[in-house]
Short mmCIF file of the C-alpha atoms (twelve columns), coordinates in Angstrom:
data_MODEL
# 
_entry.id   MODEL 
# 
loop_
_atom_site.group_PDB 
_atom_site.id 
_atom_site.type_symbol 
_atom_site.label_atom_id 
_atom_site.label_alt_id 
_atom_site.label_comp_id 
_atom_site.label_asym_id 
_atom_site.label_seq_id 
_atom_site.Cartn_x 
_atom_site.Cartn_y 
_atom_site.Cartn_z 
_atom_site.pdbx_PDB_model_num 
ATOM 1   C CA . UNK A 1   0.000   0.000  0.000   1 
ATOM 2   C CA . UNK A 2   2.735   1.958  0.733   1 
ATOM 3   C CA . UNK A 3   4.436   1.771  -2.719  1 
ATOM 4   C CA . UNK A 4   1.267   2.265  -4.442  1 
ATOM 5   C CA . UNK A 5   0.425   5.408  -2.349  1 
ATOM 6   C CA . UNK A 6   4.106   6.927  -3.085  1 
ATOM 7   C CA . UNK A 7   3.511   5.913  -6.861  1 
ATOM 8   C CA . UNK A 8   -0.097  7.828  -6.747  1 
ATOM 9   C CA . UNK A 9   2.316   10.786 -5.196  1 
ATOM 10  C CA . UNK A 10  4.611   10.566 -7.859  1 
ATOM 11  C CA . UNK A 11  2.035   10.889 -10.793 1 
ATOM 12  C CA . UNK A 12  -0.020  13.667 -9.095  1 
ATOM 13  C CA . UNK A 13  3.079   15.675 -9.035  1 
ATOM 14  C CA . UNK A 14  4.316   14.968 -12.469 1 
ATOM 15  C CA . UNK A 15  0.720   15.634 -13.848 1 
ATOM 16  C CA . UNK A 16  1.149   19.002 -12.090 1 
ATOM 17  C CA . UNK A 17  4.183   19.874 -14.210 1 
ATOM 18  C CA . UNK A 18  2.957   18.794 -17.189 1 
ATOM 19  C CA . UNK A 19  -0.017  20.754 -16.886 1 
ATOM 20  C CA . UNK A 20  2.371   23.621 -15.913 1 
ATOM 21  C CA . UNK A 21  3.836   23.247 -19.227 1 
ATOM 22  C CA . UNK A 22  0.964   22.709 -21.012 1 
ATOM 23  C CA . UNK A 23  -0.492  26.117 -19.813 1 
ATOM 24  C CA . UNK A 24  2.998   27.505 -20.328 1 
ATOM 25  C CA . UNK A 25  2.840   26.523 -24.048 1 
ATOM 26  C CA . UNK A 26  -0.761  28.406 -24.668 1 
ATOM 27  C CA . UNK A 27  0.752   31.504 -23.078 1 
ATOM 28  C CA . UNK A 28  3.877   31.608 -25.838 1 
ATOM 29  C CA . UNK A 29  0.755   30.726 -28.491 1 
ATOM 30  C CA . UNK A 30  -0.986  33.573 -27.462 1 
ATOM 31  C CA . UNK A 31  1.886   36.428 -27.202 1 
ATOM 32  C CA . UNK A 32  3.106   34.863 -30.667 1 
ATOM 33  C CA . UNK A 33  -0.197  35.300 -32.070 1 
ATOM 34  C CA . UNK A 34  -0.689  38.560 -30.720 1 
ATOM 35  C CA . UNK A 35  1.986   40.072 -32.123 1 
ATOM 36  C CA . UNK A 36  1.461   38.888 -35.321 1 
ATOM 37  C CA . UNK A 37  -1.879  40.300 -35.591 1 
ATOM 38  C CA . UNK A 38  -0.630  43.646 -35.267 1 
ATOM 39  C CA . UNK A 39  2.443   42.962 -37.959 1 
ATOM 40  C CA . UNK A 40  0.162   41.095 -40.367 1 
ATOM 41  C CA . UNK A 41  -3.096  43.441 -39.361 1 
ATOM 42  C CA . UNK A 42  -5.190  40.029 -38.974 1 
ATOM 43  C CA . UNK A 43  -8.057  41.245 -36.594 1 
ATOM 44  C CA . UNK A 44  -9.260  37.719 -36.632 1 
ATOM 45  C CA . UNK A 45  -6.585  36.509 -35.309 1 
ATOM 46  C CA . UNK A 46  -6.390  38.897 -32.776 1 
ATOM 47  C CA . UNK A 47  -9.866  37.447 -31.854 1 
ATOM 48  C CA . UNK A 48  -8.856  34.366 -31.584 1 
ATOM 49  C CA . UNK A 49  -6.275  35.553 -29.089 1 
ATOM 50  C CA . UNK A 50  -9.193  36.645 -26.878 1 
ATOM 51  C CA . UNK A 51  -11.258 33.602 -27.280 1 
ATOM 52  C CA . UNK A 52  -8.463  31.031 -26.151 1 
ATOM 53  C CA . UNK A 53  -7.437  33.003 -22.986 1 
ATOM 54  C CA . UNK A 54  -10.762 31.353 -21.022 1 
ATOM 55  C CA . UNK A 55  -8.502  28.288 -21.433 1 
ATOM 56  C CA . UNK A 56  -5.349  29.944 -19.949 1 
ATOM 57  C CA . UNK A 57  -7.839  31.524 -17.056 1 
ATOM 58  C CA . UNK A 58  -9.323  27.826 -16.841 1 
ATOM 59  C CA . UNK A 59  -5.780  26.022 -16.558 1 
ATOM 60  C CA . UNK A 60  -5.255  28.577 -13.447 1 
ATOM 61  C CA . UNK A 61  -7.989  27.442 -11.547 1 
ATOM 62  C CA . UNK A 62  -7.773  23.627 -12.465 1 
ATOM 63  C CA . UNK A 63  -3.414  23.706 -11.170 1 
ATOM 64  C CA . UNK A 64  -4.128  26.202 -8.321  1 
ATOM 65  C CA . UNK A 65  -6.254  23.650 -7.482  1 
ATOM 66  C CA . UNK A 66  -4.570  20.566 -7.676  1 
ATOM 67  C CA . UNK A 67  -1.489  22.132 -5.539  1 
ATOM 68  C CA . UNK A 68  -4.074  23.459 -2.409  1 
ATOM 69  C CA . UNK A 69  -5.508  19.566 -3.094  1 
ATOM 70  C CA . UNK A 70  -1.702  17.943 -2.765  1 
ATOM 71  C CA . UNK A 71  -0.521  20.577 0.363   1 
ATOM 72  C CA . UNK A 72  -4.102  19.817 2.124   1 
ATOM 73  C CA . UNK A 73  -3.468  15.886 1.871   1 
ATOM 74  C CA . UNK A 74  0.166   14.558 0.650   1 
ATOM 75  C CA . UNK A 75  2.611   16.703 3.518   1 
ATOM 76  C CA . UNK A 76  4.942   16.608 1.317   1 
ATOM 77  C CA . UNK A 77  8.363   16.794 2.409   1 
ATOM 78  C CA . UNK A 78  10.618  20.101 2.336   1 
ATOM 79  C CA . UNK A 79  11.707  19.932 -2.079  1 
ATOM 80  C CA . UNK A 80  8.585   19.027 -3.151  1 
ATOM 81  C CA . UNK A 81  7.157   21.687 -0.662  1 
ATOM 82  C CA . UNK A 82  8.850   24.097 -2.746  1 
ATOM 83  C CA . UNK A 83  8.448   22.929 -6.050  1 
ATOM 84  C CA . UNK A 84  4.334   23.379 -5.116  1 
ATOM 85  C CA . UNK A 85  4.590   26.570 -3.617  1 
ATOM 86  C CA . UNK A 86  7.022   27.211 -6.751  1 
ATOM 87  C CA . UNK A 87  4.081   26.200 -9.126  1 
ATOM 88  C CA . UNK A 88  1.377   27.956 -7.175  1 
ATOM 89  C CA . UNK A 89  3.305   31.313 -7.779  1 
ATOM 90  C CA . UNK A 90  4.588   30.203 -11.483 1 
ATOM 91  C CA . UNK A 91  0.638   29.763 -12.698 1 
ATOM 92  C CA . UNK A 92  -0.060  33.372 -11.095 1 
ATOM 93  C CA . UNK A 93  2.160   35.013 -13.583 1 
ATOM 94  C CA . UNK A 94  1.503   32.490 -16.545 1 
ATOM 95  C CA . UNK A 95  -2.462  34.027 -16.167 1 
ATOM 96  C CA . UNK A 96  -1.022  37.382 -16.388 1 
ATOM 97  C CA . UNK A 97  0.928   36.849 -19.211 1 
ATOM 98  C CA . UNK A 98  -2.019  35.683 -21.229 1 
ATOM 99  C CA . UNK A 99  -3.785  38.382 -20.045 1 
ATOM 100 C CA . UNK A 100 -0.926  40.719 -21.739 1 
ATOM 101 C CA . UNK A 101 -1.185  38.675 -24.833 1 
ATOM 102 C CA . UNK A 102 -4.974  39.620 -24.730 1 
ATOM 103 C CA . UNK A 103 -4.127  43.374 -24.199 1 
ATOM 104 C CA . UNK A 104 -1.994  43.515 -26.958 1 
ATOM 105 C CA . UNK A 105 -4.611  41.809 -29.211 1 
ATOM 106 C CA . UNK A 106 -6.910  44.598 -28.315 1 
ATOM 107 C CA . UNK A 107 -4.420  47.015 -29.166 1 
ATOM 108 C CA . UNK A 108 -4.194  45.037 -32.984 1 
ATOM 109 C CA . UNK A 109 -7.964  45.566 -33.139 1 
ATOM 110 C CA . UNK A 110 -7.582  49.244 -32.850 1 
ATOM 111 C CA . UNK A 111 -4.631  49.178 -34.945 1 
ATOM 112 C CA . UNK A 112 -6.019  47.578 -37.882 1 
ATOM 113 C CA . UNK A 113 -8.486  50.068 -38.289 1 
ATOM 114 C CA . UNK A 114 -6.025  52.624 -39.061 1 
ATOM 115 C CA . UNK A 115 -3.133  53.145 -41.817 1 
ATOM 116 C CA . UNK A 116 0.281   51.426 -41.035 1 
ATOM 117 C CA . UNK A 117 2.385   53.284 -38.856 1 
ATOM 118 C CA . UNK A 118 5.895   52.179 -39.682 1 
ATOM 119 C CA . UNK A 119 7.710   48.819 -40.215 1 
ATOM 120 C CA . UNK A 120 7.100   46.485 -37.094 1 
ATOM 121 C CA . UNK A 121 10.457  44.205 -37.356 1 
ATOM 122 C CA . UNK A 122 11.483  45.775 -33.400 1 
ATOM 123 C CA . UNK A 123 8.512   44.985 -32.699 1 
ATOM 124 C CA . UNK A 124 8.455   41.337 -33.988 1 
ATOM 125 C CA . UNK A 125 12.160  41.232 -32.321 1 
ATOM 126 C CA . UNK A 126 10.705  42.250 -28.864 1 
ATOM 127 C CA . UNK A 127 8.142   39.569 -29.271 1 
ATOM 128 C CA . UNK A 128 10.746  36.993 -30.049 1 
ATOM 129 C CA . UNK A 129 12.855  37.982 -27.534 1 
ATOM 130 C CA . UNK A 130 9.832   37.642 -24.951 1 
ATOM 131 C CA . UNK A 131 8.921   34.182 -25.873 1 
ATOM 132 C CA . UNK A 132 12.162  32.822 -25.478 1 
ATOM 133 C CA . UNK A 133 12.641  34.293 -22.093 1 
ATOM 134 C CA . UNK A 134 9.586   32.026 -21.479 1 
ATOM 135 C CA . UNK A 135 10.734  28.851 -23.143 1 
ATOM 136 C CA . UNK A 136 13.446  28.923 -21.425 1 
ATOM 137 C CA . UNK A 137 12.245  30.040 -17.547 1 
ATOM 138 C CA . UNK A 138 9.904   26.751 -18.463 1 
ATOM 139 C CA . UNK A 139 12.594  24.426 -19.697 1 
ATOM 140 C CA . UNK A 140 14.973  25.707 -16.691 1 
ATOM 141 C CA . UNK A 141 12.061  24.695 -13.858 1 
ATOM 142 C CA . UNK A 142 11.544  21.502 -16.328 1 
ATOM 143 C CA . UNK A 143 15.437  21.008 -15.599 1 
ATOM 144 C CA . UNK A 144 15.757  22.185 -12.221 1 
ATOM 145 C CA . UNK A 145 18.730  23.919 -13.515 1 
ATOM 146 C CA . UNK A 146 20.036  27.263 -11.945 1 
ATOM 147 C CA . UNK A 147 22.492  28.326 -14.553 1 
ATOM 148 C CA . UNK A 148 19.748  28.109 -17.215 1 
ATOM 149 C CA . UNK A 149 17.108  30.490 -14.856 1 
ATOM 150 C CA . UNK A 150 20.084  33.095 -14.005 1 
ATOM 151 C CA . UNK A 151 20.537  33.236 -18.381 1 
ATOM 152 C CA . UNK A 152 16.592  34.028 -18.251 1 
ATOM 153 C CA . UNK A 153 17.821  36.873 -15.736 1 
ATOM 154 C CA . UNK A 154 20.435  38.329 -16.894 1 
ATOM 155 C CA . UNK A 155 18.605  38.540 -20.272 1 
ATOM 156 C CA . UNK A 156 15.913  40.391 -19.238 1 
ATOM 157 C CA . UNK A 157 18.468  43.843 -19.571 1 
ATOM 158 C CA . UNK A 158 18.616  43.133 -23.628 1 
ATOM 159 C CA . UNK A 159 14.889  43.293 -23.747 1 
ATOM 160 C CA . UNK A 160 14.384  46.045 -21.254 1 
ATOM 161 C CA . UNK A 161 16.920  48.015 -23.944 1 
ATOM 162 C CA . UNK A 162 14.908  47.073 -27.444 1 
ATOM 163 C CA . UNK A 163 11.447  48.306 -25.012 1 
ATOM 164 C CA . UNK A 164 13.452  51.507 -24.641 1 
ATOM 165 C CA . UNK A 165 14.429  51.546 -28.608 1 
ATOM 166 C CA . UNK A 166 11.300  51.382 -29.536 1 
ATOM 167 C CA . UNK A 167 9.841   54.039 -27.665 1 
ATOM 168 C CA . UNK A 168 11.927  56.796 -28.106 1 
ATOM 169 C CA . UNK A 169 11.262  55.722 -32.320 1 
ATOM 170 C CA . UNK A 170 7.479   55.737 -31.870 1 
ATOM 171 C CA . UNK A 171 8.075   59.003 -29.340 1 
ATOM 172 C CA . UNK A 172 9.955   60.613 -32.720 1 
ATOM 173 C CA . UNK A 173 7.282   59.834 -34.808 1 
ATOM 174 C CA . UNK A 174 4.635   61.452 -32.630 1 
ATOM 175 C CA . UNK A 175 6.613   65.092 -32.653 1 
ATOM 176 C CA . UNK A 176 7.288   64.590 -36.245 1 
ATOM 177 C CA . UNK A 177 3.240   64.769 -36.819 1 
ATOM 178 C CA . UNK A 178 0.654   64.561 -34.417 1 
ATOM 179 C CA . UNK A 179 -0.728  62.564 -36.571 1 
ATOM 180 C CA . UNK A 180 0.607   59.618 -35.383 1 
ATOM 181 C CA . UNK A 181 -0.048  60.292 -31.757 1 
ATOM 182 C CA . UNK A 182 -3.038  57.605 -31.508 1 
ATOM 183 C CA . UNK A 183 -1.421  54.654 -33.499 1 
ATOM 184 C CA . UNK A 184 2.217   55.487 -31.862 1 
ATOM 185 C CA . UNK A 185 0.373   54.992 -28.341 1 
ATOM 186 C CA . UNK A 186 -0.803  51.661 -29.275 1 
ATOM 187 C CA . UNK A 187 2.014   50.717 -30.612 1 
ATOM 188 C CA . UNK A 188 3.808   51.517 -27.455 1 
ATOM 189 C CA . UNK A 189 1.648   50.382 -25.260 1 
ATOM 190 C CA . UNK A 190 1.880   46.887 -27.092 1 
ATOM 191 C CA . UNK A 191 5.508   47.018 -26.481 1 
ATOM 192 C CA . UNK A 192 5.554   47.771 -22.670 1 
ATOM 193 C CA . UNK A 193 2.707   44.707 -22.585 1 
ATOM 194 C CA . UNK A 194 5.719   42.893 -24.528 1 
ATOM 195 C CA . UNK A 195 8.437   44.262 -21.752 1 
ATOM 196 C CA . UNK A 196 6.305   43.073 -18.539 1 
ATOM 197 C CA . UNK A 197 5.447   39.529 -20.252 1 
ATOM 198 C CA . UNK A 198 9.301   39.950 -20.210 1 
ATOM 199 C CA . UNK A 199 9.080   41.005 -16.489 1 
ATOM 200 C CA . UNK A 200 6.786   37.742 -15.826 1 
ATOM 201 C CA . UNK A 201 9.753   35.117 -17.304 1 
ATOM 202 C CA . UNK A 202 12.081  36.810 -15.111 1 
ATOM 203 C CA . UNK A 203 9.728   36.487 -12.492 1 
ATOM 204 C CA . UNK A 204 9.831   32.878 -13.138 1 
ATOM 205 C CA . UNK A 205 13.637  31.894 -13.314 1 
ATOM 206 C CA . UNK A 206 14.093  33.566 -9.549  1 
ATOM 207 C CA . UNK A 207 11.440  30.892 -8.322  1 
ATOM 208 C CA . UNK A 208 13.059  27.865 -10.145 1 
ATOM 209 C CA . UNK A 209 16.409  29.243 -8.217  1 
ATOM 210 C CA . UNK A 210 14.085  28.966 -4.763  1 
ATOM 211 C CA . UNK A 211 12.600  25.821 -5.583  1 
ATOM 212 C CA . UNK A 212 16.323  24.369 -6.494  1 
ATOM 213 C CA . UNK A 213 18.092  25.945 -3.684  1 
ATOM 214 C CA . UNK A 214 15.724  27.154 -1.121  1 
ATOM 215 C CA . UNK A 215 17.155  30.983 -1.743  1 
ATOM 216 C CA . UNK A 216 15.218  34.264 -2.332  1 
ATOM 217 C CA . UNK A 217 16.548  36.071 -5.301  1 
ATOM 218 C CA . UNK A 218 14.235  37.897 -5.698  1 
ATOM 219 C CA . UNK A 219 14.515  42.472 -5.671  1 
ATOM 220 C CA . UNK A 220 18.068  42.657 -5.197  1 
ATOM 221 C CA . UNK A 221 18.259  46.228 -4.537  1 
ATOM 222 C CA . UNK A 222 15.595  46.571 -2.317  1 
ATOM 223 C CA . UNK A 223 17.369  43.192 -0.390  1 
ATOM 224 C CA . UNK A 224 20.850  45.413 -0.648  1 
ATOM 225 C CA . UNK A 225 19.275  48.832 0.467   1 
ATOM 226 C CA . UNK A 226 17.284  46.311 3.882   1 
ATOM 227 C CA . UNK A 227 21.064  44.852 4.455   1 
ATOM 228 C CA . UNK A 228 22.892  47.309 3.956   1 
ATOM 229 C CA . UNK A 229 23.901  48.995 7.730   1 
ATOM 230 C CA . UNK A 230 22.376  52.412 9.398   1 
ATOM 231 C CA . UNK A 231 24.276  55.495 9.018   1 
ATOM 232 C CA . UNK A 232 24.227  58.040 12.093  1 
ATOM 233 C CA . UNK A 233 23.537  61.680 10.794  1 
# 
């Protein structure tokens, strides 16, 4: 009985990655598709973007609920214990990501409906760039390797630097003619969605690092500025 119940165990927490993953893999979907409906002006597609985030919201609920359902009855021991609480706070910011990929579908809607602004390859780049920080926060908790989740990290200043690119260009183009105030605000505003799906990877790497090796990476400088000893005036 014993082996069977640590077997049971076993498969309830594998299913729980897998459907980590799974959700993981809508959420790149989704900011892919996003994007693309802006670049390619498909408003359908943009559409679809908003239909298929009820199964990203849905995915929440269901592994949200299958960790409270393992903490309430399996006591698990101190690594797994971390690897749960690690998934309860990994789904949190795999819901907000799709709900970025939805914002920037809405800002495709309203896009479409007006005259290209300018070439979108940044854009597309930024995208890109997002999505792998993604894939690879996913395949580094996947791994349960550190080196791969500090990468995720440290890459998180390129993207931070092609968001800042891209808005002083679309911050050009509104002074050259107002104009192209509206569709420059949209298009920015799809880029900082972009930069805090960016945020959201990074988010996840630090928590594979706690669920590896029990430590709290997480705001540095506010951690340096708590640490760091009084002065006396």
């Amino acid at each position: 009985m014993a082996t069977h119940t640590d077997k049971s165990y076993e498969t309830e927490l594998r299913t729980l990655r897998d459907r980590l993953l799974e959700m993981g893999g809508l959420v790149e979907q989704a900011i892919a598709a996003s994007v693309r409906a802006i670049v390619e002006r498909d408003s359908p597609l943009a559409e679809q973007v908003k239909l298929r985030d009820r199964e990203v919201n849905r995915m929440e609920v269901d592994i949200d609920g299958a960790c409270r359902r393992i903490l309430a009855l399996r006591q698990p021991a101190a690594s797994d214990l971390r690897f749960i609480t690690t998934a309860l706070k990994i789904v949190t910011d795999l819901e907000r990501m799709g709900d970025l990929a939805v914002n920037i579908a809405e800002r495709a809607l309203d896009l479409n409906q007006a005259p290209s602004l300018v070439p979108l390859h940044d854009l597309s780049k930024l995208a890109d760039l997002s999505e792998a920080q993604l894939k690879r926060a996913l395949d580094a908790f996947v791994t349960r390797d550190v080196e791969k989740a500090q990468e995720v990290m440290r890459g998180d200043d390129l993207l931070d630097a092609l968001y800042l690119k891209i808005f002083n260009d679309l911050l050009a183009l509104m002074m050259e003619d107002g104009r192209n105030i509206r569709r420059a605000t949209s298009l920015m505003f799809a880029a900082k969605h972009l930069e805090r799906f960016g945020d959201h990877a990074t988010n996840l790497a630090e928590m594979v690092v706690y669920m590896v090796q029990g430590t709290d990476v997480r705001h540095p400088r506010s951690r340096a500025d708590q640490d760091a000893p009084a002065t006396s005036e």
